[in-house]
VEXDREN-2710 file (C-alpha; in Angstrom, 1 decimal):
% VEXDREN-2710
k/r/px/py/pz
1/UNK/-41.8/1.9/9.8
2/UNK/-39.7/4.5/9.3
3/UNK/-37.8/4.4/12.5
4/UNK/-37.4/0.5/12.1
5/UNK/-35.3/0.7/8.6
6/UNK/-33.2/3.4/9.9
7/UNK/-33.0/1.1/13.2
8/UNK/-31.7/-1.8/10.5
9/UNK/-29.4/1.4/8.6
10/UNK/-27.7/1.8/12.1
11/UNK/-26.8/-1.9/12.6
12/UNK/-25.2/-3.0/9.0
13/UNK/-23.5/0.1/10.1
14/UNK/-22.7/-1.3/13.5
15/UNK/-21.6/-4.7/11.8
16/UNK/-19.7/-3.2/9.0
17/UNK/-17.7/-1.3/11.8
18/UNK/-17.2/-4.2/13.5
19/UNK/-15.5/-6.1/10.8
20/UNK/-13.6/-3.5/9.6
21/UNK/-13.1/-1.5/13.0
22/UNK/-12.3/-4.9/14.4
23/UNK/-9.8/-5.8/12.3
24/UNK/-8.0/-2.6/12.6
25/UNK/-7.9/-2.4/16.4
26/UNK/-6.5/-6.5/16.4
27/UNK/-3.8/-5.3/14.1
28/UNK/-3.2/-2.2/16.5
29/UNK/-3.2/-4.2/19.5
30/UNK/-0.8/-6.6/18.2
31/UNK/1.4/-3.7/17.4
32/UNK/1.2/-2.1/20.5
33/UNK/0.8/-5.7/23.1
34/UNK/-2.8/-4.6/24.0
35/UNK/-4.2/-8.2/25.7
36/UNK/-7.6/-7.6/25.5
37/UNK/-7.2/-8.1/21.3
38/UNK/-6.6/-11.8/22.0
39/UNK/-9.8/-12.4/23.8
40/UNK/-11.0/-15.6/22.1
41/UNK/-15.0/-15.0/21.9
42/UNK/-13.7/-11.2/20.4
43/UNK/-11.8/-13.0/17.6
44/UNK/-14.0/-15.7/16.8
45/UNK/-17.3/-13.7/16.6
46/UNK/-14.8/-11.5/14.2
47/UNK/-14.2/-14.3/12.3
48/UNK/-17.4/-15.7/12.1
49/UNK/-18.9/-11.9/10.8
50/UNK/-16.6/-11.6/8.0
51/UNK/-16.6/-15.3/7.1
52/UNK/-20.4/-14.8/6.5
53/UNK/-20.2/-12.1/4.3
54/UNK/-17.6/-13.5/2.6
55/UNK/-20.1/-16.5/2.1
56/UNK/-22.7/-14.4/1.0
57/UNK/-20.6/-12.8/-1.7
58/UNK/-19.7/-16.0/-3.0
59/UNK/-23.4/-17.6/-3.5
60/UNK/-24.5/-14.2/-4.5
61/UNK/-27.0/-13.9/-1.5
62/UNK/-28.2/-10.3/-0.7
63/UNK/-27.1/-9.0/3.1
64/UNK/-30.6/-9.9/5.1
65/UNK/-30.1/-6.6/6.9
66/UNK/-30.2/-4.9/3.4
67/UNK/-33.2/-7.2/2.6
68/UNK/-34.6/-6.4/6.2
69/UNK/-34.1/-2.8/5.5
70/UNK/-35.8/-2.6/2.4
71/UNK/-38.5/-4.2/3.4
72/UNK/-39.3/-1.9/6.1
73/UNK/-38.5/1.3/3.7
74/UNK/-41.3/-0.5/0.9
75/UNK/-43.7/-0.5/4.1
76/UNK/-43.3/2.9/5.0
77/UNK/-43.7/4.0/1.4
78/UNK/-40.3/5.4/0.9
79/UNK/-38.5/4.5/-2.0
80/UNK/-34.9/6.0/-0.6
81/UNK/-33.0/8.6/1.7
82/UNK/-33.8/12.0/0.6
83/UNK/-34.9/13.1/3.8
84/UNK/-32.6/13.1/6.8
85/UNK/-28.7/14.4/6.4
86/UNK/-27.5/11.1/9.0
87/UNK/-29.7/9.0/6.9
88/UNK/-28.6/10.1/3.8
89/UNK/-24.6/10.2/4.9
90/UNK/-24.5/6.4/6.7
91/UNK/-26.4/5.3/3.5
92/UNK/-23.6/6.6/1.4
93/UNK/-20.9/5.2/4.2
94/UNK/-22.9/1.4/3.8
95/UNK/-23.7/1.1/0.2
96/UNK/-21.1/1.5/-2.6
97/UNK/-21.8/1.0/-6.2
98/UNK/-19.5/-1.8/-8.1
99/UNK/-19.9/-4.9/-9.8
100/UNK/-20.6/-8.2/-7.9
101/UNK/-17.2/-9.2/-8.6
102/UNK/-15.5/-6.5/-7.0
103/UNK/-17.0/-6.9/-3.5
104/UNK/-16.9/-10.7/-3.8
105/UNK/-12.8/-10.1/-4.1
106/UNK/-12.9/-7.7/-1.2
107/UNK/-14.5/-9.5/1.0
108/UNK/-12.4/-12.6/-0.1
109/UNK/-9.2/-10.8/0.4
110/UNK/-10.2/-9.2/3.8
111/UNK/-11.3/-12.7/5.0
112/UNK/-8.1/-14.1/4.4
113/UNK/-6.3/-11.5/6.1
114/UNK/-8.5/-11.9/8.8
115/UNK/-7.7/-15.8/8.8
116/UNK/-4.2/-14.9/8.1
117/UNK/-3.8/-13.0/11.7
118/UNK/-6.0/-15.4/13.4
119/UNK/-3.0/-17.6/12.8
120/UNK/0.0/-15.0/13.0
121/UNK/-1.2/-13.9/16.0
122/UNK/-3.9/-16.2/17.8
123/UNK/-6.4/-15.7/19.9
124/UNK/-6.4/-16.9/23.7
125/UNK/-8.9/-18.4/25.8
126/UNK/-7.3/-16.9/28.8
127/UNK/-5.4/-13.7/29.0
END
């Protein structure tokens, strides 16, 4: 069960990269005229990933990959991630400590920047 939560660590990694990473390398490719950065299935499942944790923050739903995970580290009896240096390190890369608030305004804020390029510079069904 072990291998299975760390499997679950690896993608909210993967997702969180995504959103973040994403958003980065749209900005970057409007900067620098890159094409492929207005591919419309890229932008709207970009869109769609940071809407729903925007979503999440708002009705104060926990992240079902962070349930997921849990309930996979419960299974295994392991409470946390003081074995493993990669486990402990995308752990501490992941999870941040903050009041509800805070992450409910970052995500918020990132969102509508997110909206705000999907507008400034929009996506196109064919390139």
């Amino acid at each position: 069960m072990t291998w299975l939560a760390d499997l679950v660590l690896a993608l909210h990694a993967a997702f969180i990269l995504f959103v973040v990473g994403g958003q980065a390398l749209i900005t970057t490719g409007w900067m620098l005229g890159w094409a492929w950065t207005r591919h419309w299935w890229f932008r709207l499942l970009h869109l769609l990933a940071i809407g729903f944790v925007m979503l999440q923050a708002w009705f104060g739903v926990i992240c079902p990959l962070t349930t997921l995970e849990n309930f996979f580290r419960d299974a295994a009896d392991i409470a946390t991630y003081e074995n493993g240096f990669i486990r402990h390190w995308v752990r501490e890369l992941v999870f941040y400590t903050a009041p509800d608030w805070v992450f409910t305004l970052v995500y918020t804020v990132f969102a509508g920047l997110v909206v705000l390029i999907w507008f400034v510079y929009p996506p196109r069904r064919k390139l």
